[in-house]
N, C-alpha and C positions, 0 to 999 in steps of 0.2 A: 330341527331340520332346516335343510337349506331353501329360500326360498326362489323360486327358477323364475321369473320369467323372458315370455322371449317379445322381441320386439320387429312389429311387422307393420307392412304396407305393398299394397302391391306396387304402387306407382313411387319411383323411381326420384331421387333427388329432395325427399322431404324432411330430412333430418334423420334420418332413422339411427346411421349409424355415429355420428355426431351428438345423435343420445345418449346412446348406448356407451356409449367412450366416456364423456363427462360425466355421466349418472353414474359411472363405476370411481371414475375418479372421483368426485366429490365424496361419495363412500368411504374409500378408501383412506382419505383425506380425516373423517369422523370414527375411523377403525376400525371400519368394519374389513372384511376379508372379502373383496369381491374379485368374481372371474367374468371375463367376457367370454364366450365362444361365437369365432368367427365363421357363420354356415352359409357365406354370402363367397360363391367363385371368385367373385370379383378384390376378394382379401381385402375389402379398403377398410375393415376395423383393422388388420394387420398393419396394413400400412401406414396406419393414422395414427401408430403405437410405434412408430418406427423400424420396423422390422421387414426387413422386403423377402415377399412371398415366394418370390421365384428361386431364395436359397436355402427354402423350410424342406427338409427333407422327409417331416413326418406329422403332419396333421389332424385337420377333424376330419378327413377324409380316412386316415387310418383310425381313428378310433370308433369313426360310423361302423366299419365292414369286420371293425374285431381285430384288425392286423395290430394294433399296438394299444397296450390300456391307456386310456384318458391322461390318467397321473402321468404316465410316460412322456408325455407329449407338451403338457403344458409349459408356457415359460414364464416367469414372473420378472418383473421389473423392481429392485430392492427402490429404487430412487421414489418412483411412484407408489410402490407397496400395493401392486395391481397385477394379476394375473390373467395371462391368453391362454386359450389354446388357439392356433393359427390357422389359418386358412393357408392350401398351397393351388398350385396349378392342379395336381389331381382332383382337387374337390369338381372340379369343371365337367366330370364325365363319371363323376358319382352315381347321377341320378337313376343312368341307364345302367347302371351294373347291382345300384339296389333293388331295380325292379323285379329280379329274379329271387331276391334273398327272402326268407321266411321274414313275418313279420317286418315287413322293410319300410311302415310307420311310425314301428318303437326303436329304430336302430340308435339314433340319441339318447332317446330314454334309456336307454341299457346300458349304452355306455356311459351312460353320466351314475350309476347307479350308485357305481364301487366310490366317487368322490362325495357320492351325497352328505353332509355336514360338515367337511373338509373347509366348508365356505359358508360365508354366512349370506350371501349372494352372486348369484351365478345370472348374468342377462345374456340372452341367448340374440345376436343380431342376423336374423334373418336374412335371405337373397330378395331382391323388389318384385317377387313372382309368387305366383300363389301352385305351385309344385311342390313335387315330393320332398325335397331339403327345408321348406318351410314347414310343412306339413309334419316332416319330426319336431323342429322346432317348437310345433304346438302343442303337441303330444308330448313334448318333455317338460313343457312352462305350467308343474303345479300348481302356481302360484298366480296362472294369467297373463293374459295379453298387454304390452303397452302399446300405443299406438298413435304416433308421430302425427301431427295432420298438419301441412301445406297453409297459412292463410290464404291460399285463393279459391278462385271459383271450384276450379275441374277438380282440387285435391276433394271440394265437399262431394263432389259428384261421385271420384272413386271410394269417399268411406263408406258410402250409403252398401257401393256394391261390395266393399270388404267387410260389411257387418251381415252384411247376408250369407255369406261364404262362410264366416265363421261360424254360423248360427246352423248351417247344416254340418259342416265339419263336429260340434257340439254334437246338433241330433243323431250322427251316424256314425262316431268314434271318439268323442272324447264329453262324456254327459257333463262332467264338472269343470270344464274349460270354460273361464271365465276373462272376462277385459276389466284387466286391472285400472285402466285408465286412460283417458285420449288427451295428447299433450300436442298443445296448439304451438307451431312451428315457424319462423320465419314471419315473425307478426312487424309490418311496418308501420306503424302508428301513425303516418303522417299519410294513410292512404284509409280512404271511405271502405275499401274493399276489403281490404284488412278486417276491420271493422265491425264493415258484415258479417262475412264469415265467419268470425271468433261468435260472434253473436248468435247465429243461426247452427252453429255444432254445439254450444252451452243450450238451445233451445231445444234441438231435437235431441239430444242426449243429457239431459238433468241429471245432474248426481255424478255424471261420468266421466267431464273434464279437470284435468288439476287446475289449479285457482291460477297458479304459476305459466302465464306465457314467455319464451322463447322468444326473442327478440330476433330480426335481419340485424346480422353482426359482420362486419369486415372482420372480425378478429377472432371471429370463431370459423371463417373462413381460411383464413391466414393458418392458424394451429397447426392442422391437419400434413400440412408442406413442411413442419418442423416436428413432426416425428412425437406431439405432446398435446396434451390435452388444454383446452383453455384454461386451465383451475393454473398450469405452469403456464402460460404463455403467456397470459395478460391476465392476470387476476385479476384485477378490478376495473375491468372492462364489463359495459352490459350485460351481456352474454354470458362472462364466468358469474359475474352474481346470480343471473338466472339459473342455469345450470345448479348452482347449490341451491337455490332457492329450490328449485323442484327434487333433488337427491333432499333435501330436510323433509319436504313434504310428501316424497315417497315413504321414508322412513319412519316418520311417525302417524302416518297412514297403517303403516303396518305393526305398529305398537311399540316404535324405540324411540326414545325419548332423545333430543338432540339440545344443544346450548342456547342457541340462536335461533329467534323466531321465524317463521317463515317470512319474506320481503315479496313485494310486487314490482316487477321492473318494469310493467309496461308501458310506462310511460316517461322510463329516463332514455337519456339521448347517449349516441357513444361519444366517448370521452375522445 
């Protein structure tokens, strides 16, 4: 089976979909067959894959509401050997048109049904809000939460209140929704705060964070404006080593065996 998960945060700017990109690509990269789905209005995993939204003429919007199956819609990139399905402008006024539809929590889950095994990983990149397009995305992520966290203060302030959210979402619609793991973001080693932080989410969440921190990268900044993932833009820049550093230790987290040992980069400098 394919293993889904989706990757969330409510607050805005913390890696999310910058994970969600690279962790496919670096997959992709080891053979695996992965898709992103873009459930975020604002299409920036489209964008960040080079494709602009504004000339998608058939998206996750049409396969949330049933107008077009999943498989329809997807596009894959041979170069990358990575597949989307896109976000477009309609996804933007989704929200209010699922409200009326039966079951308008499972509307992902359903439609991801028919692709289910088609892939051997599907990451689902969430919108930075805790609503109904998230809220499928939870419910479609058998396989669990990833979750992105900020090294600074306010990011640890907002996971406290997105682990509670989850945890009723859990109690009132999804008993086996589980958080696959919390990947420390934007970690700049030459600050105390940094520091802290990384320190104090390994404390109050034991067992929960990947060993692999995410470096502040200009060059995983940079990526994003040229239509590719770090793993193509600057391979052996900080950043792309972390990025596979953590896609190795997602994967044999989850039982596949990979060539190359896990690496720690938190404490190389960018080149």
């Amino acid at each position: 089976m394919t293993k889904i998960y989706a990757l969330v945060n409510q607050k805005g700017g913390v890696g999310k979909t910058t994970t969600a990109i690279n962790i496919a690509a670096y997959m992709a990269e080891m053979g695996q067959k992965a898709l992103i789905i873009d459930l975020d209005p604002q299409a920036n995993a489209t964008s960040c894959l080079g494709v602009n939204h504004i000339t998608i003429n058939s998206g996750t919007y049409d396969a949330l509401i049933g107008r077009i199956p999943a498989s329809e819609i997807i596009l894959h990139n041979p170069k990358l050997k990575l597949s989307l399905l896109p976000s477009s402008t309609a996804l933007a006024g989704a929200q209010v048109e699922m409200v009326g539809l039966p079951d308008r929590e499972r509307l992902l889950r359903q439609a991801l049904n028919p692709i289910n095994g088609l892939y051997d990983y599907i990451l689902i990149d969430c919108p930075p809000s805790l609503g109904l397009l998230t809220l499928n995305g939870l419910l479609a992520a058998y396989h669990g939460v990833l979750i992105p966290v900020q090294c600074e203060y306010l990011a640890l302030e907002g996971l406290t209140q997105l682990i509670h959210t989850l945890r009723r979402v859990q109690s009132n619609l999804v008993p086996d929704l589980s958080i696959r793991g919390l990947i420390l973001t934007m970690f700049d080693r030459r600050t105390n705060l940094a520091r802290d932080v990384a320190a104090e989410v390994r404390r109050h969440f034991p067992g929960m964070v990947f060993r692999t921190v995410i470096p502040r990268s200009v060059r995983i900044a940079e990526a994003p404006s040229h239509g590719i993932p770090i793993s193509r833009y600057s391979p052996s820049s900080s950043g792309a080593i972390a990025y596979r550093s953590l896609a190795e230790e997602l994967l044999q987290g989850d039982g596949i065996p990979n060539q190359e040992p896990i690496t720690s980069v938190e404490e190389r400098d960018e080149p």
